[in-house]
C-alpha positions as CSV (number, residue, x, y, z in Angstrom):
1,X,0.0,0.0,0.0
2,X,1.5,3.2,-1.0
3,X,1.5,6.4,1.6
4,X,-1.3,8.0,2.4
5,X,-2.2,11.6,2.6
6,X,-3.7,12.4,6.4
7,X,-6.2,14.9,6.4
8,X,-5.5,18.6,6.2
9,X,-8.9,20.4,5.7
10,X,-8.9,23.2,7.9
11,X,-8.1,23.0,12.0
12,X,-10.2,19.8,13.0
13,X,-8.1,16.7,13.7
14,X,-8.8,13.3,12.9
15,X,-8.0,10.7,15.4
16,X,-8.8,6.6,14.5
17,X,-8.5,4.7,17.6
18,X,-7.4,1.0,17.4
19,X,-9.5,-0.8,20.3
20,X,-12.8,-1.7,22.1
21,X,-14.9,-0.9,25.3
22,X,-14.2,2.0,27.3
23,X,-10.4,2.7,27.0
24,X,-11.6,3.1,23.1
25,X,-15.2,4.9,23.7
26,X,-13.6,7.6,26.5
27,X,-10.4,8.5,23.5
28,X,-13.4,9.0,21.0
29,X,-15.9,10.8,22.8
30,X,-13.3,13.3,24.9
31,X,-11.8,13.8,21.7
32,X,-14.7,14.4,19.7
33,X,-15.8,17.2,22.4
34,X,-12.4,18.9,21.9
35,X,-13.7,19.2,18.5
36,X,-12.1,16.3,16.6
37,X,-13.7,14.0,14.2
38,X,-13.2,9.9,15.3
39,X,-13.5,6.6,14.3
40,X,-12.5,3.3,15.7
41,X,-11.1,0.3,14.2
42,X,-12.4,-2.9,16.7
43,X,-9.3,-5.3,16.7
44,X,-11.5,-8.0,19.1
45,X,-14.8,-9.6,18.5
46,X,-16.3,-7.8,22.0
47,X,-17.3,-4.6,23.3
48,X,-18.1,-3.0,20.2
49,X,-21.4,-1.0,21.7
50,X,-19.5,1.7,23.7
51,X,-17.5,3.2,20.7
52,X,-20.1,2.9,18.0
53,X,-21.9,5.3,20.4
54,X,-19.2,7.7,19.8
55,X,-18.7,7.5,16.3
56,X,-17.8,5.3,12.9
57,X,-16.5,2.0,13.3
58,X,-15.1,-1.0,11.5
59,X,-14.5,-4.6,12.5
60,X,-11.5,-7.1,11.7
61,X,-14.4,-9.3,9.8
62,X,-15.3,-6.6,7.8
63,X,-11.3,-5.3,7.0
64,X,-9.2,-7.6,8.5
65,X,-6.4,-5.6,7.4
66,X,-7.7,-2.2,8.2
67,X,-6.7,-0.4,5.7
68,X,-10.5,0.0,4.0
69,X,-11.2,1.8,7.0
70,X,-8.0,4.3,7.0
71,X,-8.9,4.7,3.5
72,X,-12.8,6.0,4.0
73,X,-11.7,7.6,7.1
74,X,-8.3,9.1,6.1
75,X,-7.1,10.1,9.9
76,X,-4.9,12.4,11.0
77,X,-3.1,9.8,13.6
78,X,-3.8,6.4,15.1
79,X,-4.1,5.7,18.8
80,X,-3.8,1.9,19.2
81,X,-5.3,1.1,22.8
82,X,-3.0,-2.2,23.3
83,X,0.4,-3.3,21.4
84,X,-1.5,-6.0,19.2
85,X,-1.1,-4.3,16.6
86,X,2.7,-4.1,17.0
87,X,2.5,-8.0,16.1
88,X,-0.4,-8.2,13.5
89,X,0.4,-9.4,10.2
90,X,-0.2,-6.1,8.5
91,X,2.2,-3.7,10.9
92,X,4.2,-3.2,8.3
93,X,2.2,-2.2,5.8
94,X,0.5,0.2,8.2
95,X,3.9,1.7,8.9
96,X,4.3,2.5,5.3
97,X,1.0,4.5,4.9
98,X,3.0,7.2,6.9
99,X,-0.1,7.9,9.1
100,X,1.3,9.1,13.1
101,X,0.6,6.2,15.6
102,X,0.6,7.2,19.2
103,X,2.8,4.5,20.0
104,X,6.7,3.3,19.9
105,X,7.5,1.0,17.4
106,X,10.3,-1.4,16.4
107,X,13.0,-1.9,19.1
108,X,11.5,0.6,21.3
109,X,8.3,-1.7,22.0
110,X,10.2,-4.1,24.2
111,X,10.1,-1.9,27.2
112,X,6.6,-3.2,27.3
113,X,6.6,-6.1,25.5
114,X,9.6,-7.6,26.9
115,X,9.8,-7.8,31.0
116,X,13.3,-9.0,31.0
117,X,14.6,-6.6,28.5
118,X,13.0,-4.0,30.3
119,X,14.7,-5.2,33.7
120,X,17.9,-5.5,32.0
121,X,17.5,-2.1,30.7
122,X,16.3,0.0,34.0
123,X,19.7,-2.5,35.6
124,X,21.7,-0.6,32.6
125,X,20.9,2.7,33.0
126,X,21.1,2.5,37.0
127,X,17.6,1.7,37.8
128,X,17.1,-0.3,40.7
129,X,15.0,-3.1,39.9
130,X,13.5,-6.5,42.2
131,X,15.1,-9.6,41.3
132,X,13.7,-11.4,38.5
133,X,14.0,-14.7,36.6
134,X,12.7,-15.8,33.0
135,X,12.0,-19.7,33.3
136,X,11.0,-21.9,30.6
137,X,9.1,-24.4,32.4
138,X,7.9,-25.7,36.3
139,X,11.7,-27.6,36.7
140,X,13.2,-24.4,35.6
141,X,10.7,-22.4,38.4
142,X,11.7,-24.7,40.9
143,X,15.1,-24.5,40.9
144,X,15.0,-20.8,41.1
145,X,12.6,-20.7,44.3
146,X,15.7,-23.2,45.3
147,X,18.2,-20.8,44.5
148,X,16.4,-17.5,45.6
149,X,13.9,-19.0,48.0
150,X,11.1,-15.6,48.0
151,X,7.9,-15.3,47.4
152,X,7.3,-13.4,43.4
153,X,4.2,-11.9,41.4
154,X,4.1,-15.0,38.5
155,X,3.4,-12.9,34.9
156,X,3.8,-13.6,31.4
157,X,7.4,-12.5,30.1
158,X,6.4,-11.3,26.8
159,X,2.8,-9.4,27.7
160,X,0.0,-9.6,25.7
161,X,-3.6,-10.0,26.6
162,X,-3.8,-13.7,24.8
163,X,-0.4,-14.8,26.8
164,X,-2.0,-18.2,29.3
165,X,-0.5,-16.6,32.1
166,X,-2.1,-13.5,33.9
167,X,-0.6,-11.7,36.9
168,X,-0.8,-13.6,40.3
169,X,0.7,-11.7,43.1
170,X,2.2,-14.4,45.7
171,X,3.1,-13.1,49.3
172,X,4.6,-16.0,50.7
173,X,7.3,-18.8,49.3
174,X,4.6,-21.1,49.8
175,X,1.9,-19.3,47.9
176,X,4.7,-19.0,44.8
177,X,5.4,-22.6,45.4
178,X,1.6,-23.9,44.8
179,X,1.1,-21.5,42.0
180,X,4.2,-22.7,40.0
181,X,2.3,-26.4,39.9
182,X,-0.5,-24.7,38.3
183,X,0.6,-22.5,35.8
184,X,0.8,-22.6,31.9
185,X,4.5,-23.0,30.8
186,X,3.8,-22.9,27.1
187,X,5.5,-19.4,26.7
188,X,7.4,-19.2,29.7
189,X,6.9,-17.6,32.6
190,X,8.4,-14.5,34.7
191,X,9.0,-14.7,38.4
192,X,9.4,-10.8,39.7
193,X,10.2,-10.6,43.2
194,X,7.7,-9.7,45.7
195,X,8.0,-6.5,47.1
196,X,4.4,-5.1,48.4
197,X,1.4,-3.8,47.5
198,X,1.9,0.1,47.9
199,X,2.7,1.0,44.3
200,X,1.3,4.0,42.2
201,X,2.5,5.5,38.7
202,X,3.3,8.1,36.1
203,X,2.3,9.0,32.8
204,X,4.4,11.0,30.2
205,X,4.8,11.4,27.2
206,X,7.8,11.5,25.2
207,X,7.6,13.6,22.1
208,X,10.4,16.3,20.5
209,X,13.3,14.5,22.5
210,X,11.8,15.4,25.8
211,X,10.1,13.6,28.7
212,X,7.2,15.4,30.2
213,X,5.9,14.6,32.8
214,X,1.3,14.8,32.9
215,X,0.0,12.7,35.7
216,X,0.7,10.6,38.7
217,X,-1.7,7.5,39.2
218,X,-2.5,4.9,41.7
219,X,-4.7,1.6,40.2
220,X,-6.7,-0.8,42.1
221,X,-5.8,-4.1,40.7
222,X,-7.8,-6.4,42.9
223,X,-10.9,-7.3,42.0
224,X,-12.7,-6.8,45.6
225,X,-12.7,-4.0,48.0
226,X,-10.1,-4.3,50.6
227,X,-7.7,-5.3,48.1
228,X,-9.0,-8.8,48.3
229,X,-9.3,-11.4,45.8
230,X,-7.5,-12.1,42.4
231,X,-5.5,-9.5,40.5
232,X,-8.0,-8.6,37.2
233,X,-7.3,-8.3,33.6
234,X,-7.7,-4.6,34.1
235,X,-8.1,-2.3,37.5
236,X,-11.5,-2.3,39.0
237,X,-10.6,1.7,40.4
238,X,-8.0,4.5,39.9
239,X,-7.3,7.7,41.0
240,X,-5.1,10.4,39.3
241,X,-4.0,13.6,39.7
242,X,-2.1,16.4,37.2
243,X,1.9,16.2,37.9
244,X,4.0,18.2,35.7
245,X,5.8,18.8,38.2
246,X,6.8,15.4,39.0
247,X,5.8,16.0,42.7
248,X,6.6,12.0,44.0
249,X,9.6,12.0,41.5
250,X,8.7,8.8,39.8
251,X,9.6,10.6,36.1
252,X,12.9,11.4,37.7
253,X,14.4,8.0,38.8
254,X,12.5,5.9,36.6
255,X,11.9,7.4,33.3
256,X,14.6,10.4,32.5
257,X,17.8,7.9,32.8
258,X,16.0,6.2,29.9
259,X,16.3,9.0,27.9
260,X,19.3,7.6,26.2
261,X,17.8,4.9,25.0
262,X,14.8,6.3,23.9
263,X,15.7,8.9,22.0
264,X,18.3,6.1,20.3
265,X,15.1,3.7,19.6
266,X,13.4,7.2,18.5
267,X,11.4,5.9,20.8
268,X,8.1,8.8,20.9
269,X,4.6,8.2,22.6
270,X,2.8,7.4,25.6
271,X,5.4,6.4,28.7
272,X,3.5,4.9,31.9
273,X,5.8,3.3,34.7
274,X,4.4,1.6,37.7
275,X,7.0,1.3,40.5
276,X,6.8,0.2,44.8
277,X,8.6,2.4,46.7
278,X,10.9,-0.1,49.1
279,X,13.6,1.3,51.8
280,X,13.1,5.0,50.3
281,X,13.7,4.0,46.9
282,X,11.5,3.3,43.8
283,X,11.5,0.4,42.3
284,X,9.7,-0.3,38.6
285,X,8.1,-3.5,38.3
286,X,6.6,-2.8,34.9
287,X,6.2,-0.3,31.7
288,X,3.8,0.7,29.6
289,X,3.7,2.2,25.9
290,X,0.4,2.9,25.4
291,X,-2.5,5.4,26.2
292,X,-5.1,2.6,26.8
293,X,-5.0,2.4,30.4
294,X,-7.5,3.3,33.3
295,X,-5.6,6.7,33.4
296,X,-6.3,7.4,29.9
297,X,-9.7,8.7,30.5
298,X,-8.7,11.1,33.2
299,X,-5.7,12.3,31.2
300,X,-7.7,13.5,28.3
301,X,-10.0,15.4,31.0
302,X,-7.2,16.9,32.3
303,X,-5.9,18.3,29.4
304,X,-7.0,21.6,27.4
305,X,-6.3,20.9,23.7
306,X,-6.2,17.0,23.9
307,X,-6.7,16.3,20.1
308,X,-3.7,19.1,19.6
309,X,-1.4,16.9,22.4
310,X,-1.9,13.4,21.2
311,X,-1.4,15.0,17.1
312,X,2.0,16.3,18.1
313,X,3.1,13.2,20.1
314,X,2.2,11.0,17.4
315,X,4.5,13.3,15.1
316,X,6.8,13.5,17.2
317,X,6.9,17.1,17.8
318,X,7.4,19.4,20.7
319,X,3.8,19.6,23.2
320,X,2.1,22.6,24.3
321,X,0.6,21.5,27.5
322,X,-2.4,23.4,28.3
323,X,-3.9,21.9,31.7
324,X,-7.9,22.4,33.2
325,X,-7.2,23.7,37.0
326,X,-11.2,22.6,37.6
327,X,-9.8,18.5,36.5
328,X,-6.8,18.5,39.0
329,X,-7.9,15.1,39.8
330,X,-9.4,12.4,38.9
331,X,-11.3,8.8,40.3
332,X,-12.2,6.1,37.9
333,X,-14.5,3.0,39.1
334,X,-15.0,-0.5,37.1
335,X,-18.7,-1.7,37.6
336,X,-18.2,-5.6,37.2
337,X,-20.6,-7.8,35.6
338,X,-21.9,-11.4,38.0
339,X,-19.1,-13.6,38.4
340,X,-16.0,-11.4,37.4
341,X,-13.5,-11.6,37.0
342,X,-14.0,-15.5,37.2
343,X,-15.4,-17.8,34.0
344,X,-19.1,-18.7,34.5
345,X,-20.8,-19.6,31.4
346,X,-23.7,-20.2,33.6
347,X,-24.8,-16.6,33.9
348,X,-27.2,-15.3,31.3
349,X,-27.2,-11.6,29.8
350,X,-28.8,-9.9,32.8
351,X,-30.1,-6.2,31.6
352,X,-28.1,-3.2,32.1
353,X,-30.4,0.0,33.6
354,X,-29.7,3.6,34.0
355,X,-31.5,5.4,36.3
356,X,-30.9,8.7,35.3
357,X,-28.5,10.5,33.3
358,X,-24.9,10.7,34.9
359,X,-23.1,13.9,36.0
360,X,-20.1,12.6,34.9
361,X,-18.4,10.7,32.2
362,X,-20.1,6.8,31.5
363,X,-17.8,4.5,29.4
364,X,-19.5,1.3,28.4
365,X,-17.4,-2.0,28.2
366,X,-18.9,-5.2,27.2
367,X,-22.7,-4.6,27.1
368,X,-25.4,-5.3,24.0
369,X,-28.7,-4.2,23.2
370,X,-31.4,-6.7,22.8
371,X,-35.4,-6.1,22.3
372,X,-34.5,-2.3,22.9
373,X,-32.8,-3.0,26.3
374,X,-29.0,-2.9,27.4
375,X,-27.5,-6.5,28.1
376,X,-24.5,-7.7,29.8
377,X,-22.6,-9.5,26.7
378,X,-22.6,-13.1,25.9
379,X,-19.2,-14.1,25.1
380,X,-20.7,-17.5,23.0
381,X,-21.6,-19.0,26.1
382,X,-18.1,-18.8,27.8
383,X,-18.8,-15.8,29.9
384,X,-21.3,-12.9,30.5
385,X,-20.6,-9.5,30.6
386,X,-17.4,-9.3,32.9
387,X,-16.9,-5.4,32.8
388,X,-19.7,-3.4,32.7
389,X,-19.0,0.0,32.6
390,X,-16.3,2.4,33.8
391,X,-18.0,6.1,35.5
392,X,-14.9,9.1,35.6
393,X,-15.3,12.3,37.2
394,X,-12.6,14.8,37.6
395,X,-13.0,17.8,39.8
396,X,-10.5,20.5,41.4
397,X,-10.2,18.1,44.1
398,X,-9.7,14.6,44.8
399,X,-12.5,14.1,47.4
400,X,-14.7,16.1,44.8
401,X,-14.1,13.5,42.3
402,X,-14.0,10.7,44.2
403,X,-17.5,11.6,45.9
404,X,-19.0,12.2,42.8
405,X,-17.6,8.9,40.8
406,X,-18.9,6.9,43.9
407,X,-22.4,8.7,44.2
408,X,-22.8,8.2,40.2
409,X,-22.0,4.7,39.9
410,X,-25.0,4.0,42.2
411,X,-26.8,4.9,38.9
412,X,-26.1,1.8,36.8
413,X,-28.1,-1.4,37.9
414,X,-27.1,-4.8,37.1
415,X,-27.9,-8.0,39.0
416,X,-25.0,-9.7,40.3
417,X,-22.8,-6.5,39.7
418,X,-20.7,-4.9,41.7
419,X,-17.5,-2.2,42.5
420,X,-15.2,-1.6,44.5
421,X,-16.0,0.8,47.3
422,X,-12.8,1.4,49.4
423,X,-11.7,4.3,46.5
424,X,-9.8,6.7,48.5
425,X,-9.2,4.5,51.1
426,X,-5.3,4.1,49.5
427,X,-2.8,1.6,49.1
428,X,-0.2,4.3,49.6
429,X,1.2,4.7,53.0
430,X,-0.6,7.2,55.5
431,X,0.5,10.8,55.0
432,X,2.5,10.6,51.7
433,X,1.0,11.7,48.9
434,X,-2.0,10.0,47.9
């Protein structure tokens, strides 16, 4: 496919989102406020409802190569919502239409994509990192726990949301040790050491050769209040607040000693780390590349000229941060479908009401409309409706928002459904910070 000309009618920007659900339904419809024109290309065969609300959309059946849709659509940029597309058959070809993706591409990927690399990288640059260990299968596992006796967090060492292993945060030796004899060695598996729970984040982006800093984050990976339960394939809450500043200095020890390396990769996009402060020092314990995250919707609130920001990342170009002083903050909750984030094919599509319009920002995930009602989805009779919808307010403060994202949710009925209700109540110690 030859290069394509991006549109250049006049001011408004064109954005084409790569994804599904929410993360893809809150890029198109904050951007479409800001005055942008959207589409979004779904790369998986659920939670298509929430972004056809917001504007035109195409599915992989329809152009599994999606270059029919970039061609009736013609977008300024791309903003992929996972690194899928980093691996799909037709990457390169998409590379050569010459459209901006708000993403890092070739060798610069890996600091996501690739845990070990990423380790070996932060170990490189002066990074202090916790122990870690690729192993190839449970003999490999258990000669580590042998060597380095300690209880880890068990992920998948290449991530990707179709890897067989999902994040399982072990506390003890003995809860790593019963995990390893249950796990799914196919691709491997990374053992991170265990370090605690009080961990938050920061966003950047990384655009003209600079690093600048936006937001710092705290997610609630747990599926149950009181941190309780299994980690799930997405937080269930999150809070944010604006941090050019770099208030908690996160950008400062685990982002800026990178900058070698980034700007030698040309590496230019979104920049999230996630990190546990241990002894007085921050640790990372993983990376990510991409805007599709639970701070993504809050970001975009945050931020005056949006469309304008995510244009000149994609370009690479130097960013003209413009920030909303009534969005300083912002709460995010997950309102989970019966059974999540557990497999029950059991459950039928229970109906999704609204009591009354929301004050604040509703992002619907995996929900369908049936006989003119709103359904939990039916995922071919493997699994119902796991995530719901996500609500988002932002306010000048962060009790503001969190009140209002708590009083909001109550809103949206579903039977069997539920959230978390301990937002605020944070992981990070007493008195620092969050």
């Amino acid at each position: 496919m030859t290069k394509m000309e991006t549109s250049t009618e006049g001011p408004q920007r064109s954005a084409m989102i790569l994804g599904v659900g929410s993360f893809a339904q809150s890029a198109m419809g904050i951007l479409q406020e800001a005055g942008a024109r959207v589409g979004c290309f779904l790369n998986r065969d659920y939670g298509h409802y929430g972004p056809a609300q917001a504007g035109p959309t195409w599915t992989g059946e329809e152009d599994p190569f999606l270059f029919e849709a970039l061609e009736a659509f013609r977008p300024d940029f791309l903003i992929p919502m996972s690194i899928d597309w980093h691996t799909a058959l037709w990457r390169e070809k998409l590379v050569e239409t010459g459209v901006p993706i708000l993403c890092p591409q070739g060798e610069a990927m890996r600091l996501e994509a690739d845990r070990d690399f990423a380790g070996k990288l932060c170990a490189e640059a002066g990074i202090h990192v916790p122990r870690s260990f690729r192993v190839k299968n449970r003999l490999d596992a258990l000669r580590v726990m042998r060597e380095e006796p300690r209880p880890y967090v068990i992920k998948n060492p290449l991530c990707s949301p179709y890897s067989p292993v999902h994040t399982i945060v072990c506390e003890t030796v003995e809860d790593t040790l019963g995990w390893l004899d249950r796990v799914d060695y196919a691709e491997g598996v990374f053992l991170q050491e265990y370090i605690g729970t009080a961990e938050i984040g920061h966003f950047a982006f990384v655009s003209g050769g600079e690093v600048v800093s936006l937001a710092t984050n705290q997610e609630y990976k747990r599926a149950f209040t009181g941190n309780m339960g299994p980690v799930a394939g997405a937080p269930l809450a999150g809070i944010a607040e604006q941090d050019p500043d770099d208030r908690y200095g996160l950008c400062a020890a685990l982002i800026r000693p990178l900058l070698p390396w980034l700007k030698q990769t040309g590496f230019h996009g979104p920049l999230q780390v996630t990190a546990i402060q241990q002894n007085g020092r921050w640790m990372p314990i993983e990376y990510n590349v991409r805007l599709g995250s639970t701070t993504g919707a809050m970001l975009l609130r945050m931020v005056e000229n949006p469309a304008e920001v995510l244009l000149k990342v994609a370009r690479n170009e130097v960013l003209d941060m413009r920030w909303k002083p009534s969005n300083a903050y912002g709460a995010s909750l997950t309102l989970a479908g019966f059974g999540y984030p557990y497999r029950i094919p059991e459950v039928p599509p229970l109906p999704v009401r609204v009591s009354e319009p929301l004050s604040c920002d509703l992002w619907w995930n995996e929900v369908v409309t049936h006989d003119n009602g709103l359904y939990m989805e039916d995922h071919s009779g493997v699994e119902t409706g796991h995530r719901i919808a996500d609500v988002v307010a932002c306010a000048e403060t962060l009790e503001a928002a969190i009140t209002e994202v708590k009083c909001e949710i109550r809103k949206i009925r579903c039977l069997g459904s539920y959230y978390r209700t301990d937002l605020g109540e944070s992981l990070w110690p007493p008195g620092r910070g969050f």
